[in-house]
C-alpha positions as CSV (number, residue, x, y, z in Angstrom):
1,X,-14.6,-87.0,45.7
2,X,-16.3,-89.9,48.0
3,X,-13.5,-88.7,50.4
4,X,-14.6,-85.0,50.2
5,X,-18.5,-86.0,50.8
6,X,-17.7,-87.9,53.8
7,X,-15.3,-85.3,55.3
8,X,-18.0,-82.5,54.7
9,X,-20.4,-84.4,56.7
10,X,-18.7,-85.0,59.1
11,X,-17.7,-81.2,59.6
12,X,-21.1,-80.2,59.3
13,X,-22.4,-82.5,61.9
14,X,-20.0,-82.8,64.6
15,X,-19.9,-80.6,67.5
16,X,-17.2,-77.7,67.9
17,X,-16.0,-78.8,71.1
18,X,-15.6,-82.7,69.3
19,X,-13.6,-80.9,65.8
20,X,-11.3,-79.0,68.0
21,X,-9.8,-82.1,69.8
22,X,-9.3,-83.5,66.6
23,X,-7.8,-80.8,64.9
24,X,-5.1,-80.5,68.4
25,X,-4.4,-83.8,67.9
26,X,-3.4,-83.8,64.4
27,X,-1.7,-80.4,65.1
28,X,0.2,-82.1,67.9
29,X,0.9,-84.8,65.7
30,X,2.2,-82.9,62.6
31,X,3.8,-80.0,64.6
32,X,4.6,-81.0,68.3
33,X,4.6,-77.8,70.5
34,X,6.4,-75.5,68.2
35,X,5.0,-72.8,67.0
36,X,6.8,-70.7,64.3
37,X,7.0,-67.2,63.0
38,X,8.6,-64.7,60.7
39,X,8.4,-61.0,61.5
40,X,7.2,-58.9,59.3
41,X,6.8,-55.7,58.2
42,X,3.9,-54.2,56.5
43,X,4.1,-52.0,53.1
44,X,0.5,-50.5,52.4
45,X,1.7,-49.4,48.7
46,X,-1.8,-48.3,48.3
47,X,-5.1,-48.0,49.9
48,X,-7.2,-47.6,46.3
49,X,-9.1,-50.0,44.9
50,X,-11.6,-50.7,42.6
51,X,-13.7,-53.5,44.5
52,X,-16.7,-52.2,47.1
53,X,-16.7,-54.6,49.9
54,X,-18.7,-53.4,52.2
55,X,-16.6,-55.0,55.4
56,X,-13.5,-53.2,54.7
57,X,-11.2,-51.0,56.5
58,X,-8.2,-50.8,54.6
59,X,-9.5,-48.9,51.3
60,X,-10.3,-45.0,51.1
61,X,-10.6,-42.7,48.4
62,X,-8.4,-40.7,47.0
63,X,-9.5,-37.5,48.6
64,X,-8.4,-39.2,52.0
65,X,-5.1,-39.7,51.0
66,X,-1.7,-37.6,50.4
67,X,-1.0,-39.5,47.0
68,X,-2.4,-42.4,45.5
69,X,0.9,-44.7,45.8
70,X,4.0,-44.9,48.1
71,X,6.5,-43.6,46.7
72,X,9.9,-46.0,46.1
73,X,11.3,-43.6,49.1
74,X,8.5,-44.2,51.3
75,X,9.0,-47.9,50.6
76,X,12.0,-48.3,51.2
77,X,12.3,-46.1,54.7
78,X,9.4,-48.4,56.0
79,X,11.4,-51.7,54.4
80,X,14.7,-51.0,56.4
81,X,12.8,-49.5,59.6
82,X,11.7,-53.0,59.5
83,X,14.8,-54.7,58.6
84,X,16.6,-52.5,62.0
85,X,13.3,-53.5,64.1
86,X,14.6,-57.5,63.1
87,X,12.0,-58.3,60.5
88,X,12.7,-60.8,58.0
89,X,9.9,-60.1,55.0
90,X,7.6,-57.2,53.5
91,X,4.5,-57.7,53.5
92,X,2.9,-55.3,50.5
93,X,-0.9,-54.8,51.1
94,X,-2.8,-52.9,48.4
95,X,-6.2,-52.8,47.1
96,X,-7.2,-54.4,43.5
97,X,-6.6,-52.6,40.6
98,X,-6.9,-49.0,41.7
99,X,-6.2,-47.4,38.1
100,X,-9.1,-49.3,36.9
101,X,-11.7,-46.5,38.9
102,X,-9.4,-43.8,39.7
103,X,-7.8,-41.2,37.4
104,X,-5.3,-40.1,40.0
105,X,-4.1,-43.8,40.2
106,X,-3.8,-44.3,36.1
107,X,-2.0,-41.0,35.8
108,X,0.3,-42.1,38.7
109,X,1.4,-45.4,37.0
110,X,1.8,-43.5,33.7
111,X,3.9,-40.2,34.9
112,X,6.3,-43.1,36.3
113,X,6.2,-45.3,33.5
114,X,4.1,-48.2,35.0
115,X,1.8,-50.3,32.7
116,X,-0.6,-51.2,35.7
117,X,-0.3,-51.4,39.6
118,X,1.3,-55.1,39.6
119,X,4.0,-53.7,37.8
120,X,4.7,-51.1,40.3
121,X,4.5,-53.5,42.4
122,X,7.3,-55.9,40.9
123,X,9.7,-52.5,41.0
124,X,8.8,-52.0,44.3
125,X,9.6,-55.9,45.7
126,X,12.5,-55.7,43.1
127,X,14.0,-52.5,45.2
128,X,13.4,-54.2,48.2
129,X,16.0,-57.3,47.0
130,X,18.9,-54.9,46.0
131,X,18.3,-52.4,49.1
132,X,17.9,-54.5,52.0
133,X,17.8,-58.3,53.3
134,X,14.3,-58.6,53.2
135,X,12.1,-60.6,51.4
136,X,8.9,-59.4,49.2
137,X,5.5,-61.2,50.2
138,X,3.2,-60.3,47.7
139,X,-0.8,-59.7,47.7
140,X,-2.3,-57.5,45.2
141,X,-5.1,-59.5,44.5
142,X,-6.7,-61.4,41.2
143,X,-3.8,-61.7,38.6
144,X,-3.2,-63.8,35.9
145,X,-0.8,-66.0,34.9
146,X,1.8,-63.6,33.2
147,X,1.6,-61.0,36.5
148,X,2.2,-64.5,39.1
149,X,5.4,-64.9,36.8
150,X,6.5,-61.3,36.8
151,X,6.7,-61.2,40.9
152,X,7.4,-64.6,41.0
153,X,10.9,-63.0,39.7
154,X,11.4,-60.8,42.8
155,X,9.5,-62.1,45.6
156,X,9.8,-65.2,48.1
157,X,6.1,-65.8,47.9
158,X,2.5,-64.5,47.0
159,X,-0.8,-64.7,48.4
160,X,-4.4,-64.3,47.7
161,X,-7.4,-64.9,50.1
162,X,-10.0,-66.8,48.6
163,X,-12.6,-65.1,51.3
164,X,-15.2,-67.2,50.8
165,X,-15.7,-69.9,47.0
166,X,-19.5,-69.0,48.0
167,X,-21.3,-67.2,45.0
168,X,-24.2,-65.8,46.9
169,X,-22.3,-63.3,48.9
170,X,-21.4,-61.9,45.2
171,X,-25.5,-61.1,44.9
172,X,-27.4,-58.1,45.5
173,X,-27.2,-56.7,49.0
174,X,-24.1,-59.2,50.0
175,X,-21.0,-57.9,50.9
176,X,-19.0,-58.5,47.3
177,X,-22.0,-57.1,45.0
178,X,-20.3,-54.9,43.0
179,X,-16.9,-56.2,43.8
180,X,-15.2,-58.0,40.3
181,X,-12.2,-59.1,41.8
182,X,-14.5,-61.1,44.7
183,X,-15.8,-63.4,42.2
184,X,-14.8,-67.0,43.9
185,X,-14.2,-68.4,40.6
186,X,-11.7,-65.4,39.6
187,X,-9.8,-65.8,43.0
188,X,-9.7,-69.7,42.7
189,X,-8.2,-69.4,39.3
190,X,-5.2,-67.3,40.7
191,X,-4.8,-69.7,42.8
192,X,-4.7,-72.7,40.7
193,X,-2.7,-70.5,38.3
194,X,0.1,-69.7,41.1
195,X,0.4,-74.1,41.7
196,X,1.2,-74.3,37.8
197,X,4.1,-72.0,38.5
198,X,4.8,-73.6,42.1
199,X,4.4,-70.3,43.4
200,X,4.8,-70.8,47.8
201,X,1.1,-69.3,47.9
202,X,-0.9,-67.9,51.2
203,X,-4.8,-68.3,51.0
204,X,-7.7,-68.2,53.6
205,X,-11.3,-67.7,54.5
206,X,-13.5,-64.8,56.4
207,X,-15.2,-65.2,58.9
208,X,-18.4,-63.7,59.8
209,X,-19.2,-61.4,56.3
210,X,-22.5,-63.1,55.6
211,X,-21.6,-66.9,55.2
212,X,-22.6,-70.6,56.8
213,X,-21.1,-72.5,57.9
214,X,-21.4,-75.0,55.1
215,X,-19.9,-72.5,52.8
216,X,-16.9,-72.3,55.5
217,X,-16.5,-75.9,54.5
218,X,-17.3,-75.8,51.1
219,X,-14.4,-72.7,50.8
220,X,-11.6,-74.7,52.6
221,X,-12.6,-77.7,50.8
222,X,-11.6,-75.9,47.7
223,X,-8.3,-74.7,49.1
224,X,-8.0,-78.3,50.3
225,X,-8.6,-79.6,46.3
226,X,-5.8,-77.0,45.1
227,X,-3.0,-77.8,47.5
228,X,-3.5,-81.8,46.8
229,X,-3.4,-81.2,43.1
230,X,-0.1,-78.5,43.2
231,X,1.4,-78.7,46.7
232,X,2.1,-74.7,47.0
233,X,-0.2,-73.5,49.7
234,X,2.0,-73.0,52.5
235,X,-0.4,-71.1,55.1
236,X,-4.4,-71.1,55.2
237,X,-5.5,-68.3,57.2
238,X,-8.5,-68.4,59.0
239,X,-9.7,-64.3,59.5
240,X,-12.4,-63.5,61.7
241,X,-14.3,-60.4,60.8
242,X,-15.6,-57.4,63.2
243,X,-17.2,-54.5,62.4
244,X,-15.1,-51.2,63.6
């Protein structure tokens, strides 16, 4: 905890120019000059969700789309168009919980037999395995601890951003009012859920959606606390934001 104090000081007060060196150094130190990579293609398997944030791109409605899901033929031509193209992992972006707003997205999941979108999901990584030699990354969002074990079954990892562990930006007229699954506490709990189950986990922070920069520190701090207590964060990415 002392340790934590003293490190958010010191990120508060240095200069940019003074934490950069640092941080090269102890990249150089950790990492030498390599810099690795796995290609990757993406899987939007869909664009619904049920949050409002008020920075994004990637969700629409429903009228703006041909069908609420991709269908397990869709998914698969875009999985081995990426397996020819040399990819090595499918990386399936999708909004939160689309079936808890949208009618169209419930009666999807139903028709096929599909209790909820992170079981599509699962079926969809799962037909991914047996069809090609790629391997499911998964990202749907705020799950709990029985949905991290269900894809934990049929993909090589999962991920969550944790955006931001600041509260304020949940309030009124902030970018995540209105939005459930932004809750920091809801997002950090995922995360500390997939460590229990030494899930190999992908988090990160926004930048540029309303925050300071000692809520910058206060967010990676947090991600900081989870990896030291479960080991299983195996990339933190730092996402600038622009509008378009």
């Amino acid at each position: 905890m002392h340790g934590d104090i003293a490190l958010r000081e010191i990120l508060h007060r240095e200069p940019l120019e003074c934490l950069l060196r640092e941080a090269a150094q102890l990249r150089d130190q950790g990492h030498g000059g390599v810099v690795s990579y796995s290609r990757k293609v993406f899987v939007p398997l869909t664009r619904l969700c049920r949050n409002v944030c008020h920075y994004c791109t990637f969700a629409t409605s429903p009228r703006a789309l041909d069908a609420p899901f991709l269908t397990p033929e869709e998914v698969l031509e875009i999985a081995q168009a990426g397996e020819r193209a040399g990819c090595h992992e499918v990386l399936f972006t999708l909004g939160d919980k689309p079936e808890f707003r949208y009618a169209i997205a419930r009666e999807y999941l139903n028709h096929f037999g599909y209790s909820s979108t992170i079981a599509y999901l699962a079926a969809m990584c799962e037909l991914v395995l047996a069809k090609t030699s790629l391997l499911p990354h998964a990202n749907p969002g705020v799950m709990t601890r029985a949905e991290l074990a269900m894809l934990r079954a049929v993909s090589a990892s999962q991920g969550i951003m944790l955006e931001t562990s600041s509260e304020r930006l949940c309030n009124a007229g902030q970018v995540h009012h209105g939005s459930p699954d932004k809750v920091p506490a809801a997002r950090l709990e995922t995360i500390r859920l997939a460590g229990e189950l030494q899930v190999p986990f992908t988090s990160g922070i926004l930048i540029g959606i309303g925050e300071t920069r000692e809520e910058r520190i206060d967010s990676l701090l947090a991600l900081r606390a989870l990896h030291a207590e479960y080991g299983h964060l195996q990339e933190v990415i730092v996402q600038n934001f622009r509008a378009k």
